[in-house]
HTML snippet that shows the backbone in 3Dmol.js (N, CA, C, O; Angstrom):
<script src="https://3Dmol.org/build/3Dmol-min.js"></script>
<div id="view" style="width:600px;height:400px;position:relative"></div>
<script>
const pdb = `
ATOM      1  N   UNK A   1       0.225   2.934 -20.368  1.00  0.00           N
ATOM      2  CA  UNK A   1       0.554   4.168 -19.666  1.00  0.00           C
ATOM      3  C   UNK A   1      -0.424   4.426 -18.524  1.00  0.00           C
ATOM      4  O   UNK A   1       0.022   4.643 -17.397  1.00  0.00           O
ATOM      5  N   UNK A   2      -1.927   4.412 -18.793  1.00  0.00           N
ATOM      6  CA  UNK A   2      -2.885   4.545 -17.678  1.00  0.00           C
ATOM      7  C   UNK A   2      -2.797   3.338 -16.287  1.00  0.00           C
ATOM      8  O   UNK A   2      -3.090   3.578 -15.116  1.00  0.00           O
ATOM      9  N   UNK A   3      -2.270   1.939 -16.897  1.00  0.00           N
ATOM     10  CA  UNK A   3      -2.100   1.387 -15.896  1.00  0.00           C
ATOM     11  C   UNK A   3      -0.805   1.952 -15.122  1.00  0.00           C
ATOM     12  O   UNK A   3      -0.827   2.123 -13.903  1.00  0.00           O
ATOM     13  N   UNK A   4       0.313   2.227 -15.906  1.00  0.00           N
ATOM     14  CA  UNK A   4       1.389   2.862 -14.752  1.00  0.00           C
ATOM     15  C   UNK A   4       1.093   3.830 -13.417  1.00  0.00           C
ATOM     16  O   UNK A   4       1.129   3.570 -12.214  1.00  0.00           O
ATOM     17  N   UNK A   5       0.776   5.097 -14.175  1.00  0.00           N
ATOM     18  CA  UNK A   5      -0.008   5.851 -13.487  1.00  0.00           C
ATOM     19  C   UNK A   5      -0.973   5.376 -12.413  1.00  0.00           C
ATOM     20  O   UNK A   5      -1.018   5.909 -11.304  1.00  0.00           O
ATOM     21  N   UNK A   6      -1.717   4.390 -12.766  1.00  0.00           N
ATOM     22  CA  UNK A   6      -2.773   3.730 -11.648  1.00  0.00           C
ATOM     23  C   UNK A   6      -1.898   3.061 -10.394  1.00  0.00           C
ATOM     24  O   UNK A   6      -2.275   3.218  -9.233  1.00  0.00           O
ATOM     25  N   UNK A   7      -0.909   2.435 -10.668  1.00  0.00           N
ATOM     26  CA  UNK A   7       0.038   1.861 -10.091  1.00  0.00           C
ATOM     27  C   UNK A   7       0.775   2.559  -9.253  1.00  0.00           C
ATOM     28  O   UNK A   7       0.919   2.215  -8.080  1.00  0.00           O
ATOM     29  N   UNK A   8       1.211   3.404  -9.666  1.00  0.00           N
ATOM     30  CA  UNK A   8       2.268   5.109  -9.334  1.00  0.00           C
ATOM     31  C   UNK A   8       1.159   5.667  -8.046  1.00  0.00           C
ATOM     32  O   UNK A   8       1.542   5.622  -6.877  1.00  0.00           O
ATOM     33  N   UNK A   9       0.009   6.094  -8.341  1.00  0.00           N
ATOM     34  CA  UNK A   9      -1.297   6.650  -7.332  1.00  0.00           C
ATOM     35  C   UNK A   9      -1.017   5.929  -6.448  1.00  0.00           C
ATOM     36  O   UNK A   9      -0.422   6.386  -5.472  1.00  0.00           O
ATOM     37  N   UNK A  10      -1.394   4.461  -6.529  1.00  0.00           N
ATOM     38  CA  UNK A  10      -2.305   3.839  -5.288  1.00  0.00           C
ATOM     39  C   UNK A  10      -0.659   3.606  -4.277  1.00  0.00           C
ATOM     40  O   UNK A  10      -0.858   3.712  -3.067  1.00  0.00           O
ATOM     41  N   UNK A  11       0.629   3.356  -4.619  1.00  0.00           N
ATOM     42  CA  UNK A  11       1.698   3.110  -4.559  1.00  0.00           C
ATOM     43  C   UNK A  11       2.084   4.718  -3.195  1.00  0.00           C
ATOM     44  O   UNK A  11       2.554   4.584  -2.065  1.00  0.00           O
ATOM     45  N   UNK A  12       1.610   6.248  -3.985  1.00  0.00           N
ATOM     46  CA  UNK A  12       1.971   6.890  -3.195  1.00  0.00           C
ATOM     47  C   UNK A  12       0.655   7.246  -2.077  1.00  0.00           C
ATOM     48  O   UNK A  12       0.802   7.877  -1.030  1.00  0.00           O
ATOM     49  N   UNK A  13      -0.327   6.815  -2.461  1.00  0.00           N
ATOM     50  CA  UNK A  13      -1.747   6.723  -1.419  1.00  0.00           C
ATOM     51  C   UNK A  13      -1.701   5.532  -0.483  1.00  0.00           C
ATOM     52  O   UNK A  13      -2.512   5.516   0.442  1.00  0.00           O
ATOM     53  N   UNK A  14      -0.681   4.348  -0.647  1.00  0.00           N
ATOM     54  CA  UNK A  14      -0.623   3.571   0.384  1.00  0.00           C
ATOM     55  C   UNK A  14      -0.099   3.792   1.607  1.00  0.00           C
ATOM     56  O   UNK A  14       1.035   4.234   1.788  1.00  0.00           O
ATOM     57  N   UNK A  15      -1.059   3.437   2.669  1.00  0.00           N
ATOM     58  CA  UNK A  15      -0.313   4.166   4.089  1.00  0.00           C
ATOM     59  C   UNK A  15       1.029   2.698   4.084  1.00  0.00           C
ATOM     60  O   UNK A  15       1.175   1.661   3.436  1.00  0.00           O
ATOM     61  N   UNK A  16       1.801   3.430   5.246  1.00  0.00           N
ATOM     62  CA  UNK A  16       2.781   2.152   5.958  1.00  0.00           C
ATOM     63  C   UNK A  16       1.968   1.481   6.903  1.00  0.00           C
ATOM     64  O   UNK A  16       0.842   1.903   7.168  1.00  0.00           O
ATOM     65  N   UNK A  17       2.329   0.722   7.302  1.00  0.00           N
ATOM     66  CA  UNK A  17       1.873  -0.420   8.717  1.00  0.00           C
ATOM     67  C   UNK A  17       2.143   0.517   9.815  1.00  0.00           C
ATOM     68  O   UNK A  17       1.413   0.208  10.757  1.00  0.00           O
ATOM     69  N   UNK A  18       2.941   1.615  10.122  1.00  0.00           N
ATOM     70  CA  UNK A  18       2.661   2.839  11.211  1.00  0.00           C
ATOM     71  C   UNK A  18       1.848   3.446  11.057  1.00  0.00           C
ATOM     72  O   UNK A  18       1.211   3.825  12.040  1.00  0.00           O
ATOM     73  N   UNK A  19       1.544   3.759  10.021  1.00  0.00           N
ATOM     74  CA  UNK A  19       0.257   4.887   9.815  1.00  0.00           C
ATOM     75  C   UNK A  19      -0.995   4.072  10.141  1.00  0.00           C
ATOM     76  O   UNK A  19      -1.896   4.558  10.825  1.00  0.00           O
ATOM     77  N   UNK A  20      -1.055   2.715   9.604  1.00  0.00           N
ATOM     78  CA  UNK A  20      -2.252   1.923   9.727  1.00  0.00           C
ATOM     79  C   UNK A  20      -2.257   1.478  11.470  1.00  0.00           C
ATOM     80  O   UNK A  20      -3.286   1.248  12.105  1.00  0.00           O
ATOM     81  N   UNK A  21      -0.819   1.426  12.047  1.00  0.00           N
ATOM     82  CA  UNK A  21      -1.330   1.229  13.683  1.00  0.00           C
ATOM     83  C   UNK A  21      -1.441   2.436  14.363  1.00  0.00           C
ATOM     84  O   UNK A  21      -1.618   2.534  15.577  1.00  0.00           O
ATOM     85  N   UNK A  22      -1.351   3.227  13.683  1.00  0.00           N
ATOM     86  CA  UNK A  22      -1.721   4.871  14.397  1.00  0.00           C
ATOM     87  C   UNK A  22      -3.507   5.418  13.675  1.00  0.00           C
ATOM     88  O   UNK A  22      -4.363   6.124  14.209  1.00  0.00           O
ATOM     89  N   UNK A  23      -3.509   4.810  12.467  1.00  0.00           N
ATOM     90  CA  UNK A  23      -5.493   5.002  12.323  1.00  0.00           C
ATOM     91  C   UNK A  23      -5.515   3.917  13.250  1.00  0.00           C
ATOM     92  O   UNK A  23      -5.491   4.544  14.309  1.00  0.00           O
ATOM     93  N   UNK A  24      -5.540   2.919  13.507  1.00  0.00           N
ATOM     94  CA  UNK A  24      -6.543   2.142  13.745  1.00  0.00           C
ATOM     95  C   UNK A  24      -6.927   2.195  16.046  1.00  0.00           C
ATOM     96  O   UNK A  24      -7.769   1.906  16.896  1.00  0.00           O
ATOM     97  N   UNK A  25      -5.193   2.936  15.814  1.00  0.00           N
ATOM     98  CA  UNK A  25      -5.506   3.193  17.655  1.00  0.00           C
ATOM     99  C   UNK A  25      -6.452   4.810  17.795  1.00  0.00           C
ATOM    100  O   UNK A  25      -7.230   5.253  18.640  1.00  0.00           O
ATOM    101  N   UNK A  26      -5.896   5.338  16.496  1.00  0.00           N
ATOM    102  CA  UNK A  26      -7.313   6.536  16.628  1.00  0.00           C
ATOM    103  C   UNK A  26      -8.827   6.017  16.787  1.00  0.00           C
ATOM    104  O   UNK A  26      -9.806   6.629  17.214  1.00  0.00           O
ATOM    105  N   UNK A  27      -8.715   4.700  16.311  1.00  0.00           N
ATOM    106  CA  UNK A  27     -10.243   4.365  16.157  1.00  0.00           C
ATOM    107  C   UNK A  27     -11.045   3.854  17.680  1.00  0.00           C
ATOM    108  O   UNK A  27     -12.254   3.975  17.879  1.00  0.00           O
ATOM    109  N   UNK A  28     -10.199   3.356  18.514  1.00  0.00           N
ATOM    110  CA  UNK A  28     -10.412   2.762  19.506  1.00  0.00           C
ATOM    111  C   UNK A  28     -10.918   3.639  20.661  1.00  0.00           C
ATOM    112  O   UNK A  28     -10.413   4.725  20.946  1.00  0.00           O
ATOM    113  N   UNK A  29     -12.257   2.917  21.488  1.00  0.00           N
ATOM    114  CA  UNK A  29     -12.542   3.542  22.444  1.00  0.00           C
ATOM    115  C   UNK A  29     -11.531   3.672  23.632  1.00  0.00           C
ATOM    116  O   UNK A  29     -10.728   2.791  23.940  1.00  0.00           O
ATOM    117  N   UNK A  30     -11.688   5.055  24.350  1.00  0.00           N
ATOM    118  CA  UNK A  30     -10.745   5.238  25.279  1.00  0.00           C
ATOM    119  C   UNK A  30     -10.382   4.003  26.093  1.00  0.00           C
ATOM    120  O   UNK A  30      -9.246   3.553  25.946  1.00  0.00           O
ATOM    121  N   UNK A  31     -11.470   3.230  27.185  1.00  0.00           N
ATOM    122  CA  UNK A  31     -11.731   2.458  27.550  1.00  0.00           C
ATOM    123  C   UNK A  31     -10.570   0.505  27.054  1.00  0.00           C
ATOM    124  O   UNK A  31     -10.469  -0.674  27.391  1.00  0.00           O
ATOM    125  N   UNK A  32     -10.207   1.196  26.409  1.00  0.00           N
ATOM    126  CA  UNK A  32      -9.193  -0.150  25.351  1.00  0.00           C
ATOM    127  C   UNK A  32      -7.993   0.332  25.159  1.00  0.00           C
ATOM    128  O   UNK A  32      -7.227  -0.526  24.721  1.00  0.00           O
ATOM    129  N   UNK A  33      -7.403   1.628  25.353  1.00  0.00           N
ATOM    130  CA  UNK A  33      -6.201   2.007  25.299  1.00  0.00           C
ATOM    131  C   UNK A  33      -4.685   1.747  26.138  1.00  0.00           C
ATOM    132  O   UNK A  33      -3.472   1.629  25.964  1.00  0.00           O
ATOM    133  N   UNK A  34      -5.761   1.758  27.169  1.00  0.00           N
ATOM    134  CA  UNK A  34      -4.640   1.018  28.080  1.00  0.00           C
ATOM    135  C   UNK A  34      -4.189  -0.380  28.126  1.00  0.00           C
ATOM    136  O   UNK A  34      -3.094  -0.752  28.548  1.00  0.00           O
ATOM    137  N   UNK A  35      -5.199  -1.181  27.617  1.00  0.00           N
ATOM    138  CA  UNK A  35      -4.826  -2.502  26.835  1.00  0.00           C
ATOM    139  C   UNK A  35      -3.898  -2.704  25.556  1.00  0.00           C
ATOM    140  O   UNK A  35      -3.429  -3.752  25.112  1.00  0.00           O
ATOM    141  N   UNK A  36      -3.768  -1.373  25.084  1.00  0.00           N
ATOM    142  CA  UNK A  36      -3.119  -1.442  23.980  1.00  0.00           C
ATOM    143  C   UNK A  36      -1.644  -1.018  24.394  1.00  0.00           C
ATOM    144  O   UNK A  36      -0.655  -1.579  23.923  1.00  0.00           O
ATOM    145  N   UNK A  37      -1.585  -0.102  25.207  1.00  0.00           N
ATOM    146  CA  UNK A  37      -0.896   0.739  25.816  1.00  0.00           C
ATOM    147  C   UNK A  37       0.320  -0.624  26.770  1.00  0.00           C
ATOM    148  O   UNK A  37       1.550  -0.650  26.804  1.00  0.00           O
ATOM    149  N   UNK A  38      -0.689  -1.561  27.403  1.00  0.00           N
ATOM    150  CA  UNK A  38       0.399  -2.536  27.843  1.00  0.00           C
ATOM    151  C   UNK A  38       0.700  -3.692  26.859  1.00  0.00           C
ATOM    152  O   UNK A  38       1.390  -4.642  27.230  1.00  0.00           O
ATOM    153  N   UNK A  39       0.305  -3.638  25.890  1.00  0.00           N
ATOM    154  CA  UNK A  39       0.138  -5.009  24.905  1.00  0.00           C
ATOM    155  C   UNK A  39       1.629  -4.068  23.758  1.00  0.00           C
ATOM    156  O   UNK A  39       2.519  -4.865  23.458  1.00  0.00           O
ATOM    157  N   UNK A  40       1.775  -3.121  23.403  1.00  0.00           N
ATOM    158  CA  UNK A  40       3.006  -2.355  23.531  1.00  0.00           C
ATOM    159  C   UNK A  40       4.148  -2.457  23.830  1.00  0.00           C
ATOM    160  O   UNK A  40       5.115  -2.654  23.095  1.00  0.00           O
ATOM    161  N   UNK A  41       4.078  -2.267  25.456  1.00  0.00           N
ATOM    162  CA  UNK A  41       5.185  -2.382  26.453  1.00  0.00           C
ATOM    163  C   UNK A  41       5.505  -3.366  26.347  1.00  0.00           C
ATOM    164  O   UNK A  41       6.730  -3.465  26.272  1.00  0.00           O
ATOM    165  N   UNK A  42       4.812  -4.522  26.281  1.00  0.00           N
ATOM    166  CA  UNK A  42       5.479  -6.250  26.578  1.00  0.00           C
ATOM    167  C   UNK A  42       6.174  -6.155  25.427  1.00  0.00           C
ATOM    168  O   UNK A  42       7.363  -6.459  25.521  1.00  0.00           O
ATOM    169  N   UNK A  43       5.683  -5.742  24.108  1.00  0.00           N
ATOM    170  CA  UNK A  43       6.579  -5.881  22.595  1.00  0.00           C
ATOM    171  C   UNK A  43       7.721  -5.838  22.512  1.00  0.00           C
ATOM    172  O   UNK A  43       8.655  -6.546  22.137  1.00  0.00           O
ATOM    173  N   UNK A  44       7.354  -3.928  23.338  1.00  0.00           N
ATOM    174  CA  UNK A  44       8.874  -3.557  23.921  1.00  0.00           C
ATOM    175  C   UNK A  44       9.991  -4.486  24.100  1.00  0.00           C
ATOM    176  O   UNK A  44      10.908  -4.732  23.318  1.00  0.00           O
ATOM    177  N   UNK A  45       9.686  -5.098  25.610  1.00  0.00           N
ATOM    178  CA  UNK A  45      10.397  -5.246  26.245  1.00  0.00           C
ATOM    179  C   UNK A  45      10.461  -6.594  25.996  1.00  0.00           C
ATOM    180  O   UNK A  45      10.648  -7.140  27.084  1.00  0.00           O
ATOM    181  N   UNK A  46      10.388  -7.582  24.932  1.00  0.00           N
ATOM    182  CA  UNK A  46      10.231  -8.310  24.440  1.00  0.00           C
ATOM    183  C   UNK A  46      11.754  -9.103  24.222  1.00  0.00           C
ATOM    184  O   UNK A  46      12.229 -10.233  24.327  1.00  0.00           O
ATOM    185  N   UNK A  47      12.207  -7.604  23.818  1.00  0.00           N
ATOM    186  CA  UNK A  47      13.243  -7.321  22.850  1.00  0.00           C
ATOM    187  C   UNK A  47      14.596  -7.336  23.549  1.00  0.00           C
ATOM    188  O   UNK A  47      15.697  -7.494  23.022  1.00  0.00           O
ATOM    189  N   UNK A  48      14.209  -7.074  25.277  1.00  0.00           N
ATOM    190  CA  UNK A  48      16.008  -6.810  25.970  1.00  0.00           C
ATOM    191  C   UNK A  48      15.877  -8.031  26.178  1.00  0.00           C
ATOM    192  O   UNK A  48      14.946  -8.801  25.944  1.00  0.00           O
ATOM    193  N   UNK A  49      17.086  -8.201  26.735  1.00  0.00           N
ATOM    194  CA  UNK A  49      17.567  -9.057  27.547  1.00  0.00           C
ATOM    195  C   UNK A  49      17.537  -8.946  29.026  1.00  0.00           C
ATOM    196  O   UNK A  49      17.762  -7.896  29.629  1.00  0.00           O
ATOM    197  N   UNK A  50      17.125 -10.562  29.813  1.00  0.00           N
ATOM    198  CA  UNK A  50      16.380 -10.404  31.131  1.00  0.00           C
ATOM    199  C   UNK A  50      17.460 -10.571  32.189  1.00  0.00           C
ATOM    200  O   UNK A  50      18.157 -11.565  31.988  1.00  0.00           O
ATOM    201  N   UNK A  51      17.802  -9.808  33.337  1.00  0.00           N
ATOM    202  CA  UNK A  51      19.215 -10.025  33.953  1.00  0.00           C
ATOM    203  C   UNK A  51      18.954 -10.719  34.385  1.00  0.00           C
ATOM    204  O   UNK A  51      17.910 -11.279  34.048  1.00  0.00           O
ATOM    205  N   UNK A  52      19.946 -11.317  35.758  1.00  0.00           N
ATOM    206  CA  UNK A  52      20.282 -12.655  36.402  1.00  0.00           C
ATOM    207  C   UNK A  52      19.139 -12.676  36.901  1.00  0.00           C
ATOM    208  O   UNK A  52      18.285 -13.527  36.650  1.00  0.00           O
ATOM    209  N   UNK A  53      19.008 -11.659  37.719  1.00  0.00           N
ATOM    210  CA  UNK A  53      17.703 -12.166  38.778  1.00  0.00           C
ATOM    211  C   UNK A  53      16.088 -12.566  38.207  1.00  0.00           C
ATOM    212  O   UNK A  53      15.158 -13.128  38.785  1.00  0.00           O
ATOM    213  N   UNK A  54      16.213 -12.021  36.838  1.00  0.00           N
ATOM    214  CA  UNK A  54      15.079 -12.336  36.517  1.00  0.00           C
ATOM    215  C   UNK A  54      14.954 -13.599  35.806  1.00  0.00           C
ATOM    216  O   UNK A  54      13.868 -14.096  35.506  1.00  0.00           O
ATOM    217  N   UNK A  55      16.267 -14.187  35.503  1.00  0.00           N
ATOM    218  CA  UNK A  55      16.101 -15.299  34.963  1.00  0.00           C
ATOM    219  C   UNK A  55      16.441 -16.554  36.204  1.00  0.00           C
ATOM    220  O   UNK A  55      16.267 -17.733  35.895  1.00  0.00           O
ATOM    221  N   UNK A  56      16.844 -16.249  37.356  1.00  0.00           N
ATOM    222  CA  UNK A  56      16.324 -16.519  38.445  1.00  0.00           C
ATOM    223  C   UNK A  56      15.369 -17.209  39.097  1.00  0.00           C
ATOM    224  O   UNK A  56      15.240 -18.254  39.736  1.00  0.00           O
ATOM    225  N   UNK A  57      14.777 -16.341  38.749  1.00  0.00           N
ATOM    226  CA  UNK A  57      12.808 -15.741  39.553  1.00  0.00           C
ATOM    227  C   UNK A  57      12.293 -17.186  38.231  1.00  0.00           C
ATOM    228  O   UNK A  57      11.597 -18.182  38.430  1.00  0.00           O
ATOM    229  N   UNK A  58      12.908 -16.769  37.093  1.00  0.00           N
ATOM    230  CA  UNK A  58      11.881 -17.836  36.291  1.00  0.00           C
ATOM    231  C   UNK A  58      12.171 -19.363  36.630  1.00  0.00           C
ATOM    232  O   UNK A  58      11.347 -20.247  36.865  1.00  0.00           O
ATOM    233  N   UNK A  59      13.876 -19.458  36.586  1.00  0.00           N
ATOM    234  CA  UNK A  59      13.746 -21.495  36.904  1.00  0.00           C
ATOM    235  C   UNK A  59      13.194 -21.412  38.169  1.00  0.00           C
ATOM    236  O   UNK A  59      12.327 -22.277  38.287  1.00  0.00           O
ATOM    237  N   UNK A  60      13.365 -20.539  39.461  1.00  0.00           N
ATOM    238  CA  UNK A  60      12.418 -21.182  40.433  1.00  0.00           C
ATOM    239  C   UNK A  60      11.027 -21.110  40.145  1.00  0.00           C
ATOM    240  O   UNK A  60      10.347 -21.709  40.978  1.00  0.00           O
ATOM    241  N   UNK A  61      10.526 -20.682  39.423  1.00  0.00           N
ATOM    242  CA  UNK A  61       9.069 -20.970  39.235  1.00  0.00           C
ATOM    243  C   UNK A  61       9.003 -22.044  38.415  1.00  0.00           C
ATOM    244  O   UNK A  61       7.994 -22.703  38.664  1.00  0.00           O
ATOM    245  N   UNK A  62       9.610 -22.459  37.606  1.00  0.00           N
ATOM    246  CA  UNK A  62      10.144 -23.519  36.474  1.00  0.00           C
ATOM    247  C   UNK A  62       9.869 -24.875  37.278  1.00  0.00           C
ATOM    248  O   UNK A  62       9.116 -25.791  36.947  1.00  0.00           O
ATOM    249  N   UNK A  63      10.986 -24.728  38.862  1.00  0.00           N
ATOM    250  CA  UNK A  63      11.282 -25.393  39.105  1.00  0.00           C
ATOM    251  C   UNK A  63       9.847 -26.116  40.157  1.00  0.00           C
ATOM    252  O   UNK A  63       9.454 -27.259  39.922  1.00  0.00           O
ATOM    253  N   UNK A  64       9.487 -25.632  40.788  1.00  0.00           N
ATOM    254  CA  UNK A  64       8.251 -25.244  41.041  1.00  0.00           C
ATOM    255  C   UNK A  64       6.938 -26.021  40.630  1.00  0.00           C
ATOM    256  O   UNK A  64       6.120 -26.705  41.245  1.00  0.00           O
ATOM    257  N   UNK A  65       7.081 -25.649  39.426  1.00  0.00           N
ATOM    258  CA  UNK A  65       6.129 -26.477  38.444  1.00  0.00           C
ATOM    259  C   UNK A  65       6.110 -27.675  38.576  1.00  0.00           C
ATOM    260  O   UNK A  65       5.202 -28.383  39.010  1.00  0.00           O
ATOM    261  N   UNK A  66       7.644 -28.097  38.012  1.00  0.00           N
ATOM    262  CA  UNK A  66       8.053 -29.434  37.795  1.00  0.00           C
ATOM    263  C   UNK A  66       7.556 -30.467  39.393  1.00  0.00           C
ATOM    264  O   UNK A  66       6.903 -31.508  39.469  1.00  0.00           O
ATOM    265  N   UNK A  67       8.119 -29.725  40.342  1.00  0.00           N
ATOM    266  CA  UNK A  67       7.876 -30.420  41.102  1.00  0.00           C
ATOM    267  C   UNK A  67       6.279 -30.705  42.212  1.00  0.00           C
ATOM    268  O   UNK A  67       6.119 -31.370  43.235  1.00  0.00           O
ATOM    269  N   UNK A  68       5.248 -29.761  41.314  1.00  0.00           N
ATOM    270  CA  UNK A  68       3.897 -29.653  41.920  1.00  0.00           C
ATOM    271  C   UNK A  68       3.876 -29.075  42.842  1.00  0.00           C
ATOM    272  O   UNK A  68       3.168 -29.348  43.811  1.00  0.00           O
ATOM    273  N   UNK A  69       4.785 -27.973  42.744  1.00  0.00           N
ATOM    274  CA  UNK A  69       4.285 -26.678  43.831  1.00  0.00           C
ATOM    275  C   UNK A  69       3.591 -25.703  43.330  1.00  0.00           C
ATOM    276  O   UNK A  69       4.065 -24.594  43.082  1.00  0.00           O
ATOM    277  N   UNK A  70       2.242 -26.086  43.113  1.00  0.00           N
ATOM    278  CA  UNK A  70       1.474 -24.919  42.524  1.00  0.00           C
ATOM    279  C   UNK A  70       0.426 -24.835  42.953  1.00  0.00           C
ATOM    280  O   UNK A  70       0.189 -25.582  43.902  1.00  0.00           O
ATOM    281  N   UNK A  71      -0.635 -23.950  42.500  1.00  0.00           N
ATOM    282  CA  UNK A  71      -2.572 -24.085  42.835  1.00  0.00           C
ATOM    283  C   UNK A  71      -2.963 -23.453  41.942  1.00  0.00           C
ATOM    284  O   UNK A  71      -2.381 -22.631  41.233  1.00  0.00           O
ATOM    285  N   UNK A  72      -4.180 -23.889  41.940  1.00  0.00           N
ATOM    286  CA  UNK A  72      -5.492 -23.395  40.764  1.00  0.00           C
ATOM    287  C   UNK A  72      -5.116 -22.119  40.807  1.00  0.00           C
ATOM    288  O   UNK A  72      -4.285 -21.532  41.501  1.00  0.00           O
ATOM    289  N   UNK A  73      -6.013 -21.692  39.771  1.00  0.00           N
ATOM    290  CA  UNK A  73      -6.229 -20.220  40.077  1.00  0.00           C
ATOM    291  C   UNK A  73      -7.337 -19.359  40.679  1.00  0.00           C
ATOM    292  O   UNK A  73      -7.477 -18.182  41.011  1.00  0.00           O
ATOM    293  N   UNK A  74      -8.342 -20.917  40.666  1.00  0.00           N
ATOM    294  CA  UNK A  74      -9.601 -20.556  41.641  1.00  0.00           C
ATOM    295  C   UNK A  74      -8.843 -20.322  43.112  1.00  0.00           C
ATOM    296  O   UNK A  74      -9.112 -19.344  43.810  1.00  0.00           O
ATOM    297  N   UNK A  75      -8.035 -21.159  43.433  1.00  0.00           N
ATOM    298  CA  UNK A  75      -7.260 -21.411  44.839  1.00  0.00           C
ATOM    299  C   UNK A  75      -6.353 -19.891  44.827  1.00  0.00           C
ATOM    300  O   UNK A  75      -6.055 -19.435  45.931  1.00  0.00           O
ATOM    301  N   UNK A  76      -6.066 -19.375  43.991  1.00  0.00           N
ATOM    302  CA  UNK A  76      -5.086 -18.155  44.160  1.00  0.00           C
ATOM    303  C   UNK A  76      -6.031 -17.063  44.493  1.00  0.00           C
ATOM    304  O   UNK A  76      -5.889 -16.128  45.280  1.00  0.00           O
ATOM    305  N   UNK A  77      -7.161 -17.424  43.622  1.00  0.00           N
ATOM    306  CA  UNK A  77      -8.219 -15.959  43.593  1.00  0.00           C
ATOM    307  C   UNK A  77      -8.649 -15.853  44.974  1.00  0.00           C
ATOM    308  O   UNK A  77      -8.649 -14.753  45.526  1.00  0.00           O
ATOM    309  N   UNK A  78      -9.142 -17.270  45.785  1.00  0.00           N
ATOM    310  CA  UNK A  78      -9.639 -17.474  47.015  1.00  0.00           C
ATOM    311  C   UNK A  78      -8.932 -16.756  48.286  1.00  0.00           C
ATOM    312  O   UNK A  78      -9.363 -15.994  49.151  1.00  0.00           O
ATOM    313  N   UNK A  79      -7.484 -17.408  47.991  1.00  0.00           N
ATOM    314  CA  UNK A  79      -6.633 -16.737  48.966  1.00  0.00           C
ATOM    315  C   UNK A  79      -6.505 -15.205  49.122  1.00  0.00           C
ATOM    316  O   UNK A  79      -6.101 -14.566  50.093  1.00  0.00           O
ATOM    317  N   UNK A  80      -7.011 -14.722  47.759  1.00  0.00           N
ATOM    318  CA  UNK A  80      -6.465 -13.299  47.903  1.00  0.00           C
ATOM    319  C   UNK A  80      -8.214 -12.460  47.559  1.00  0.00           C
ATOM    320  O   UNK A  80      -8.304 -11.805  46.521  1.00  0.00           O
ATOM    321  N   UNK A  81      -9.178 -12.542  48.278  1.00  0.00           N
ATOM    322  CA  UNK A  81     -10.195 -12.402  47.960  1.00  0.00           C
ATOM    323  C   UNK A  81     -11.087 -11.689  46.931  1.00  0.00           C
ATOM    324  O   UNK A  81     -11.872 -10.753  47.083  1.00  0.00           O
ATOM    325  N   UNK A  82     -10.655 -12.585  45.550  1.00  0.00           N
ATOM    326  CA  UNK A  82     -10.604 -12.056  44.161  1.00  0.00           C
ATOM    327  C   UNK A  82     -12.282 -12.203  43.673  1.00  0.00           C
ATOM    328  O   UNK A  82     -12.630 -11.850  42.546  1.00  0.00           O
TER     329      UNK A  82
END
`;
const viewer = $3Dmol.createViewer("view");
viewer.addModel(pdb, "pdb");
viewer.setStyle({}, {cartoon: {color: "spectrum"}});
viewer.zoomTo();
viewer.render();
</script>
């Protein structure tokens, strides 16, 4: 009987996985929120579906690749005085 009860407690004292991602973004310095805040959004949007143009935009970059049209990213940072 005492183990039921023990079982029954911890059962209605367990948070959900919302409650635990809502403590644990309480815990976070301001400074990190907005990281969380876009790490979120991508989840989001994870989830639609991407229209024409954006699936588009991706084989030409795809395509791109394949064919060695690219640069470092030292070379990207350079160009754009990063």
């Amino acid at each position: 009987m005492i183990r039921v009860l023990g079982a029954m407690m911890k059962k209605e004292h367990a948070m959900t996985v919302r409650e635990n991602v809502h403590q644990l973004v309480d815990k976070l310095p301001e400074d990190r929120l907005e990281d969380v805040l876009d790490y979120l959004a991508d989840l989001k949007e994870s989830d639609e579906a991407i229209n024409a143009a954006t699936a588009a935009a991706i084989e030409e970059g795809l395509e791109d690749i394949r064919h060695g049209r690219t640069i470092s990213l030292e070379e990207y940072r350079r160009t754009r005085g990063l």
